[in-house]
SEVO-877415 format. One record per residue (C-alpha): residue number from 0; chain; x, y, z. Coordinates in Angstrom, 1 decimal. Example, Ala and Ser with C-alpha at 12.3 -4.5 7.8 and 13.67 -1.06 7.14 Angstrom:
[0, 'A', [12.3, -4.5, 7.8]],
[1, 'A', [13.7, -1.1, 7.1]],
% end
This chain:
[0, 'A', [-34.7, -31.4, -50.1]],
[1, 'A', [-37.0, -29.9, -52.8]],
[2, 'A', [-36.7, -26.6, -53.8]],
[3, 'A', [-40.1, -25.1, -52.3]],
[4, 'A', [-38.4, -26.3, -48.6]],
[5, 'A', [-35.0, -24.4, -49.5]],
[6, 'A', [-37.2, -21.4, -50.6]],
[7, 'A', [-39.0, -21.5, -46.7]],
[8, 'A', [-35.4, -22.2, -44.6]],
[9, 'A', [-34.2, -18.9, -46.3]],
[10, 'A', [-37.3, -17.4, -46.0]],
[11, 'A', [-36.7, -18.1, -41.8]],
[12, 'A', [-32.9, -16.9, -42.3]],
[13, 'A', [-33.8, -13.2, -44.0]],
[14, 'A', [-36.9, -12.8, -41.0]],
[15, 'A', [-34.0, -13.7, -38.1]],
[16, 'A', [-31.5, -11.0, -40.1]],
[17, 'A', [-34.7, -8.1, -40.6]],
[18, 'A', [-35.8, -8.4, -37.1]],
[19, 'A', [-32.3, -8.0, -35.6]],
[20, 'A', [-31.6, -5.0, -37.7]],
[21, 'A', [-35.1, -3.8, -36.5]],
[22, 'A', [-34.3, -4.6, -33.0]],
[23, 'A', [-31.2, -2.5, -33.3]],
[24, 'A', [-33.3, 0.2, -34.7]],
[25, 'A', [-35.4, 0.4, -31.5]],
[26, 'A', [-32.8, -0.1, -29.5]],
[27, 'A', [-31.0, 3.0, -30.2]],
[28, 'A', [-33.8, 5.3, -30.7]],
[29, 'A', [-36.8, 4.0, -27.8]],
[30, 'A', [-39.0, 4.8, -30.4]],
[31, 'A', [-42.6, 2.9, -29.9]],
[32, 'A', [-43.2, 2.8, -33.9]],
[33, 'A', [-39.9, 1.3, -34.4]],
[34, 'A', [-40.9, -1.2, -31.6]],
[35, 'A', [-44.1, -2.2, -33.4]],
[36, 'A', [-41.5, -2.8, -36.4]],
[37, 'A', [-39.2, -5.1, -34.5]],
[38, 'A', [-42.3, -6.8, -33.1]],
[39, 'A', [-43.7, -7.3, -36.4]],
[40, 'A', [-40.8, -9.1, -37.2]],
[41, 'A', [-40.9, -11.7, -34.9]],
[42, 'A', [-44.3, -12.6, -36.7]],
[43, 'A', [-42.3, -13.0, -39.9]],
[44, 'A', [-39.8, -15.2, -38.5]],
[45, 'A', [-42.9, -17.5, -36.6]],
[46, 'A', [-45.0, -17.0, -40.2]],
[47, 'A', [-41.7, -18.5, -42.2]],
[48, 'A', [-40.9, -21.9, -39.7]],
[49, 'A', [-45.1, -22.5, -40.3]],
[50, 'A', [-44.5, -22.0, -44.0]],
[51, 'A', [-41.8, -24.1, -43.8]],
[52, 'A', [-43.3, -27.3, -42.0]],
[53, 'A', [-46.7, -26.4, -44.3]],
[54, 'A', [-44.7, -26.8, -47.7]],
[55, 'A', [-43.0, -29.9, -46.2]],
[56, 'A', [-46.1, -31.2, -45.8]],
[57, 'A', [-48.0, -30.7, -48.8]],
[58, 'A', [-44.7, -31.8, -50.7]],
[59, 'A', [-45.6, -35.4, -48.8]],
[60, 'A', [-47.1, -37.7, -51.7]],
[61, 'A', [-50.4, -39.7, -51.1]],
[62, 'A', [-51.2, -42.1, -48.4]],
[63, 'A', [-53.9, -44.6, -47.3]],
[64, 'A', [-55.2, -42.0, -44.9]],
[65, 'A', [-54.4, -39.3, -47.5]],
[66, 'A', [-55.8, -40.6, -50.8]],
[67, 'A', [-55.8, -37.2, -52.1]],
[68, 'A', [-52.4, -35.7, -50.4]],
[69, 'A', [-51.2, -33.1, -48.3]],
[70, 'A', [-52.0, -30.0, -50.5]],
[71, 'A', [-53.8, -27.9, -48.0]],
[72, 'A', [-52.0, -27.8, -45.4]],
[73, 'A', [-50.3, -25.3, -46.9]],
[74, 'A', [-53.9, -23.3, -46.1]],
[75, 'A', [-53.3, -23.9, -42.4]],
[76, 'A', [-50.1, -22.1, -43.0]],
[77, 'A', [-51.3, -19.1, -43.9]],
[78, 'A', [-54.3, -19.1, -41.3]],
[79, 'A', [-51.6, -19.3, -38.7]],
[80, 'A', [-49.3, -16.5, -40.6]],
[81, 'A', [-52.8, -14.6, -40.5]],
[82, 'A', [-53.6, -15.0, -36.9]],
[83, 'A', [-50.0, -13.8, -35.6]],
[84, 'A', [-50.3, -11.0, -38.1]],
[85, 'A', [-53.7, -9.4, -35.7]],
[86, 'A', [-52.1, -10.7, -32.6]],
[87, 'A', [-49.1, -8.6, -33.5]],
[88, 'A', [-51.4, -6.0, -34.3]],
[89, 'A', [-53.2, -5.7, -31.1]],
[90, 'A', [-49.7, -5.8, -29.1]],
[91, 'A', [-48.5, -2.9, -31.3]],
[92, 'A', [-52.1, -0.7, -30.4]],
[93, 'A', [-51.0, -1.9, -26.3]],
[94, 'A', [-47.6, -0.3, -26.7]],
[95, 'A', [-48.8, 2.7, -28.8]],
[96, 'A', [-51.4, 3.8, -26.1]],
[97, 'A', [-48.6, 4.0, -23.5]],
[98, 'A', [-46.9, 6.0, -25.8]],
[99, 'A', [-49.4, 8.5, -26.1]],
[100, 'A', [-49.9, 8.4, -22.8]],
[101, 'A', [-46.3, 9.1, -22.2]],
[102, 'A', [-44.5, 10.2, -25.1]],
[103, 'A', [-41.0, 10.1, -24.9]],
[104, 'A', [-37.8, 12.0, -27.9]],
[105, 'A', [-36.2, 9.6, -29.7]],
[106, 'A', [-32.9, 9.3, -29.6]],
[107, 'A', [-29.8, 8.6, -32.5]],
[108, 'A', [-32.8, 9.3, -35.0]],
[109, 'A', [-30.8, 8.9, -37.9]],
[110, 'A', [-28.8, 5.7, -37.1]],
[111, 'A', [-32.4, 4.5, -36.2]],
[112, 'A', [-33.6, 5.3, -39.3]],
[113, 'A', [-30.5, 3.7, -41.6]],
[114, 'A', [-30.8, 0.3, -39.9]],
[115, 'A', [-35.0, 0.9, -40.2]],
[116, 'A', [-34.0, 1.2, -44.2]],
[117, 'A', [-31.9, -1.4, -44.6]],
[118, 'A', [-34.3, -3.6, -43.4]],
[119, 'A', [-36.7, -2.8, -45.7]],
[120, 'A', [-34.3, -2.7, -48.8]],
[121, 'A', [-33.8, -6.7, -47.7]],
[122, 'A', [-37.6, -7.1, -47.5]],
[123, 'A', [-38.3, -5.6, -50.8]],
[124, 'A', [-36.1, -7.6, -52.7]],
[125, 'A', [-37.2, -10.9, -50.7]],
[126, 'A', [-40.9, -10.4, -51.3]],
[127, 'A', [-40.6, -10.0, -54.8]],
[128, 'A', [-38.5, -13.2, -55.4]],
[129, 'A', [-41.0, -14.9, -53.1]],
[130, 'A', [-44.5, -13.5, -54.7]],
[131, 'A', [-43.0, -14.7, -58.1]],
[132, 'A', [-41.4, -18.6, -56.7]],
[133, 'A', [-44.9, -18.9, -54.8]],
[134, 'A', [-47.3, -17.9, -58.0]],
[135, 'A', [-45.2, -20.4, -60.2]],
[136, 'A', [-44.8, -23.2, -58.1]],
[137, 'A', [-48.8, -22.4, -56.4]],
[138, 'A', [-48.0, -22.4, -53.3]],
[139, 'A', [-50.3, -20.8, -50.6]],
[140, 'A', [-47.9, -20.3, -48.0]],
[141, 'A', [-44.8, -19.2, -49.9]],
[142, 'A', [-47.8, -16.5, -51.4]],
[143, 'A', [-49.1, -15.5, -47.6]],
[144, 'A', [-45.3, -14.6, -46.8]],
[145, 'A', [-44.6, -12.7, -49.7]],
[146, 'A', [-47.8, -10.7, -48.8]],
[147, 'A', [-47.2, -10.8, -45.4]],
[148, 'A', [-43.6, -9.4, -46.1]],
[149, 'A', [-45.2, -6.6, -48.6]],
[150, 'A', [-47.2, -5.5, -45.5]],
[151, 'A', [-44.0, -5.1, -43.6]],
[152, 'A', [-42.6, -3.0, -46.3]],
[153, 'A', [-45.5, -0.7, -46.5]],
[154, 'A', [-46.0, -0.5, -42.7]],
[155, 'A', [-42.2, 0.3, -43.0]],
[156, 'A', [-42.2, 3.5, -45.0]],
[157, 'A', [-45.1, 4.7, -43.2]],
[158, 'A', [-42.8, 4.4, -40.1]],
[159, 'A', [-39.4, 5.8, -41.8]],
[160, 'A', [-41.7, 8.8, -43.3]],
[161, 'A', [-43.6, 9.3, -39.3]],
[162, 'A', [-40.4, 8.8, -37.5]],
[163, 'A', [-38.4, 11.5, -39.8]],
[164, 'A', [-41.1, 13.9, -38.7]],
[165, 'A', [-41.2, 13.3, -35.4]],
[166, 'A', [-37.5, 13.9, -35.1]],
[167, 'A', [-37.9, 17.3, -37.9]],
[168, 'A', [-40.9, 18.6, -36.1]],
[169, 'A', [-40.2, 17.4, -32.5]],
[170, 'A', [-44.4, 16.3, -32.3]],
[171, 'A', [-43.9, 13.1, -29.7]],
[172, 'A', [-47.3, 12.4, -30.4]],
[173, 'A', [-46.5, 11.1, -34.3]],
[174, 'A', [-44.7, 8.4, -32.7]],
[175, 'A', [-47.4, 6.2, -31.4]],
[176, 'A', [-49.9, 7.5, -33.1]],
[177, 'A', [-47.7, 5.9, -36.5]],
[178, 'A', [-47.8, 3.1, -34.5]],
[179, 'A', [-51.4, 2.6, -34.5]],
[180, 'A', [-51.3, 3.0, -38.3]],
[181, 'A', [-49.1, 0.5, -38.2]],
[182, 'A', [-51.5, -1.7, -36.3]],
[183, 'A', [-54.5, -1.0, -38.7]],
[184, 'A', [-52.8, -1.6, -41.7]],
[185, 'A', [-51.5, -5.2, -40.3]],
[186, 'A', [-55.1, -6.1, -39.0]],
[187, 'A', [-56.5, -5.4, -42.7]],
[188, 'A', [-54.0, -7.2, -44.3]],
[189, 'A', [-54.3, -10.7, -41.6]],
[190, 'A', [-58.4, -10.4, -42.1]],
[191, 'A', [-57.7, -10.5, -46.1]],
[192, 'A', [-55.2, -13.5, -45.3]],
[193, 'A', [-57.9, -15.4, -43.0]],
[194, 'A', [-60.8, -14.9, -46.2]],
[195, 'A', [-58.4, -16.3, -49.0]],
[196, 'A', [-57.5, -19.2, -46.6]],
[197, 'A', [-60.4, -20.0, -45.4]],
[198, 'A', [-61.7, -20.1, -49.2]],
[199, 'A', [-58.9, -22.9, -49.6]],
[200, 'A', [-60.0, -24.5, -46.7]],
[201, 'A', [-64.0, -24.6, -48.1]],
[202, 'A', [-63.2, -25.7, -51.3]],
[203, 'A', [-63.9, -23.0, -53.5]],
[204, 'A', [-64.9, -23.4, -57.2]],
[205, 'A', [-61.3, -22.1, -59.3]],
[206, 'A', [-61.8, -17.9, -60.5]],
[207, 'A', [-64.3, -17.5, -63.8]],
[208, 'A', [-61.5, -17.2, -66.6]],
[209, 'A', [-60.0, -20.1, -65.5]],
[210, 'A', [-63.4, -22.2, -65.5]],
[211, 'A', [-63.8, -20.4, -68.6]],
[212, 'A', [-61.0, -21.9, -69.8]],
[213, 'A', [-61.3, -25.6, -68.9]],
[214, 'A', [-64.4, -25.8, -70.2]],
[215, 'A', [-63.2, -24.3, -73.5]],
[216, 'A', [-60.7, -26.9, -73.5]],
[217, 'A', [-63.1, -30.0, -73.0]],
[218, 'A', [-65.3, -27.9, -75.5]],
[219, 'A', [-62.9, -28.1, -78.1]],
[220, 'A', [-61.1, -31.3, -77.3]],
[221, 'A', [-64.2, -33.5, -77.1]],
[222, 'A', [-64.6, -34.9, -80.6]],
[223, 'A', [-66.9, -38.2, -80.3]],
[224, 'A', [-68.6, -37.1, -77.0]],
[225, 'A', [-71.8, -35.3, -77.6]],
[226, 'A', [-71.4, -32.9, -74.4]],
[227, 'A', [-70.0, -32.8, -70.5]],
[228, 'A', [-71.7, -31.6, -67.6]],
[229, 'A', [-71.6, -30.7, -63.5]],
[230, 'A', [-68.2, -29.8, -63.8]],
[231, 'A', [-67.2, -29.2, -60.5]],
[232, 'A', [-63.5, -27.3, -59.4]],
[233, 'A', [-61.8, -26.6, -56.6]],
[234, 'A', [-57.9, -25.5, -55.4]],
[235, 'A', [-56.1, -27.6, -52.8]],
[236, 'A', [-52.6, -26.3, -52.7]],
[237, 'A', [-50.5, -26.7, -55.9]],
[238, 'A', [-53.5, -28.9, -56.9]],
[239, 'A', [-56.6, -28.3, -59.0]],
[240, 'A', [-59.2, -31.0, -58.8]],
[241, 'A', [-61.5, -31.0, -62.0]],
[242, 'A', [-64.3, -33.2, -62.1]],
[243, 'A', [-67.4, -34.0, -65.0]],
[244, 'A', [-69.6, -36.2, -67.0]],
[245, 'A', [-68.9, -37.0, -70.5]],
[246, 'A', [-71.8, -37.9, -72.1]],
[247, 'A', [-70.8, -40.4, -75.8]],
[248, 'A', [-73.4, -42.0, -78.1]],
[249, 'A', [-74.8, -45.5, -76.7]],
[250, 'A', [-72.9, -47.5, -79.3]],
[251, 'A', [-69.4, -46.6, -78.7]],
[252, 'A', [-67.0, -48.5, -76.9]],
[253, 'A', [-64.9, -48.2, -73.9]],
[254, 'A', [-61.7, -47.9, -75.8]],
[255, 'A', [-63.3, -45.2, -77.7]],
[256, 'A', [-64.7, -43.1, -74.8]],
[257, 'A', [-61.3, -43.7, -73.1]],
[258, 'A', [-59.3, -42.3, -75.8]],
[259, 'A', [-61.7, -39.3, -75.7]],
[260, 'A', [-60.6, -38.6, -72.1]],
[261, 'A', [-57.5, -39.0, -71.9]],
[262, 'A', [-57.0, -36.3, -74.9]],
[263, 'A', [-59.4, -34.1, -72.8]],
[264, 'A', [-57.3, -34.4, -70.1]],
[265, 'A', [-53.6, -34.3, -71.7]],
[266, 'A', [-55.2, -30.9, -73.2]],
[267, 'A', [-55.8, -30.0, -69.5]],
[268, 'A', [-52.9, -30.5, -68.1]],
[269, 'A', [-51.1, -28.4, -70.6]],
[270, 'A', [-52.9, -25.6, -69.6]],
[271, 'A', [-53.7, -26.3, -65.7]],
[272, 'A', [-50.5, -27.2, -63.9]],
[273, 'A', [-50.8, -29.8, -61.1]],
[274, 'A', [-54.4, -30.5, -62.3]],
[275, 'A', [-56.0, -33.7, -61.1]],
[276, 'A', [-59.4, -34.9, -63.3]],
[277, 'A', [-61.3, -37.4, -63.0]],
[278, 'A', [-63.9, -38.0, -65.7]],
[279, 'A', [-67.5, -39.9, -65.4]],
[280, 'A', [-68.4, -41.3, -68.6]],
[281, 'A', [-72.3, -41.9, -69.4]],
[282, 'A', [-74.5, -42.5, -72.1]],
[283, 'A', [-76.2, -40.5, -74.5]],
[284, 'A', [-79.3, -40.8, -72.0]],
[285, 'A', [-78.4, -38.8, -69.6]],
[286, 'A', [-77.5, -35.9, -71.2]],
[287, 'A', [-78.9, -32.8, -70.0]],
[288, 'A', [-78.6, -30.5, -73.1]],
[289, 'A', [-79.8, -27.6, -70.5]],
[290, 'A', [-76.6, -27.4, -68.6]],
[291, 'A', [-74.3, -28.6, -70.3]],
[292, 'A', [-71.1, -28.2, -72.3]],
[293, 'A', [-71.6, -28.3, -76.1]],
[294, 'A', [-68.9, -30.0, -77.7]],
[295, 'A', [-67.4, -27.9, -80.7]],
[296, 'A', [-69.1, -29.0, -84.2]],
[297, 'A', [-66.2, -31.8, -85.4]],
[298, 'A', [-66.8, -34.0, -81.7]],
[299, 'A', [-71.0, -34.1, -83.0]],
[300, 'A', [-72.2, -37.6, -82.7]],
[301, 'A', [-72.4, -38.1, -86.2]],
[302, 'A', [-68.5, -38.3, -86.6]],
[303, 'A', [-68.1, -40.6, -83.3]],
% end
């Protein structure tokens, strides 16, 4: 079982543990805020078995039907995570506005909110280690969680900080209306999710420093070629696809041109983990000096 899986079946353990503690927090005060906690939770736990079957999936290697693997299903992952993140959302707003309409004292305030901090001491320290596994390994779902986790701890604090007033001040009508803060906060956060997904999903070019960067590296790596053009980019997963023409004088040879790439592309995967090239070469007569990537001075034509 690789080590991205292990990450996800404890990710489902800690959301089963923080939504029982949060259960136990509503269930000893009848606050609706703490509620829209508990219920919030449930999502994490749902979010993490997705996450889980997403980064099975994109672990799978390629197939006849899947000539270029299973990386983004990790992308349908966090859509998912991201639509039970608003539907929670909305079922938090339901249960607020029948607690304004009939606000109600909490009760055991204080033992409701010592389990509502212990939960979120065991979030913090979870997201963290899962922002940082997800970044380094590139994982779009192990990501979502953490985020989706962050939100949680936010949305947490702002509930602590209400609920303490609400049992200082005796205002009833802090309790739902926290919860509906809550519930915006959680809808912003899964229509952020939805966009960076859906960018996954579409294919998106890589970010400007890091296109910046590969074509630096084909810039300075191309000695013999006399430029490359249409580079084209795009994320899938833990995968970067990076595409381009190579343009070489007319006269050299294939074992020449070869070598060229493959130095290119050993330079590139240095610096680009889990990048996947490909590499058209041409001749000199279809260069389009226009648009194109210059090669530094020592990869001119005159030292092919």
């Amino acid at each position: 079982m690789g080590s991205s899986v292990r990450i996800a079946w404890i990710t489902i353990g800690v959301g089963v543990v923080v939504f029982g503690i949060k259960l136990a927090a509503w269930w000893v005060t009848g606050s609706v805020a703490l509620f829209s906690e508990a219920l919030e939770s449930t999502v994490n736990v749902a979010a993490a078995i997705a996450a889980l079957v997403a980064v099975r999936l994109a672990a799978k290697p390629p197939d006849p039907e899947h000539p270029y693997g299973h990386h983004k299903a990790e992308y349908f992952s966090a859509i998912l995570t991201a639509t039970m993140i608003i539907v929670a959302a909305l079922l938090i707003m339901r249960q607020a506005y029948y607690g304004l309409l009939d606000p109600r004292p909490p009760e055991s305030p204080l033992l409701g909110i010592g389990f509502s901090v212990l939960a979120t001491l065991i979030n913090v320290c979870w997201a963290v280690f899962l922002g940082r596994y997800g970044r380094a390994n590139r994982s779009p779902a192990l990501v979502a969680e953490s985020r989706h986790l962050f939100t949680d701890v936010m949305t947490s604090v702002g509930v602590i900080a209400g609920f303490s007033l609400v049992a200082v001040t005796g205002w009833l009508v802090l309790d739902p209306l926290v919860a509906i803060a809550v519930a915006l906060n959680i809808l912003w956060t899964g229509w952020r999710m939805l966009q960076q997904s859906a960018d996954g999903l579409m294919d998106r070019a890589v970010p400007d420093d890091e296109l910046a960067q590969i074509e630096a590296i084909v810039r300075l790596n191309g000695a013999g070629a006399i430029e490359a053009h249409d580079l084209k980019t795009r994320h899938a997963g833990r995968a970067t696809f990076i595409e381009f023409h190579l343009v070489v004088p007319r006269q050299m040879t294939v074992e020449s041109s070869h070598a060229i790439c493959d130095r290119i592309e050993r330079a590139i995967r240095d610096a680009v983990p889990g990048a996947i090239i490909t590499i058209h070469v041409e001749p000199e007569a279809k260069a389009k000096a226009e648009e194109a990537i210059s090669i530094a001075p020592t990869g001119s034509r005159d030292e092919a």
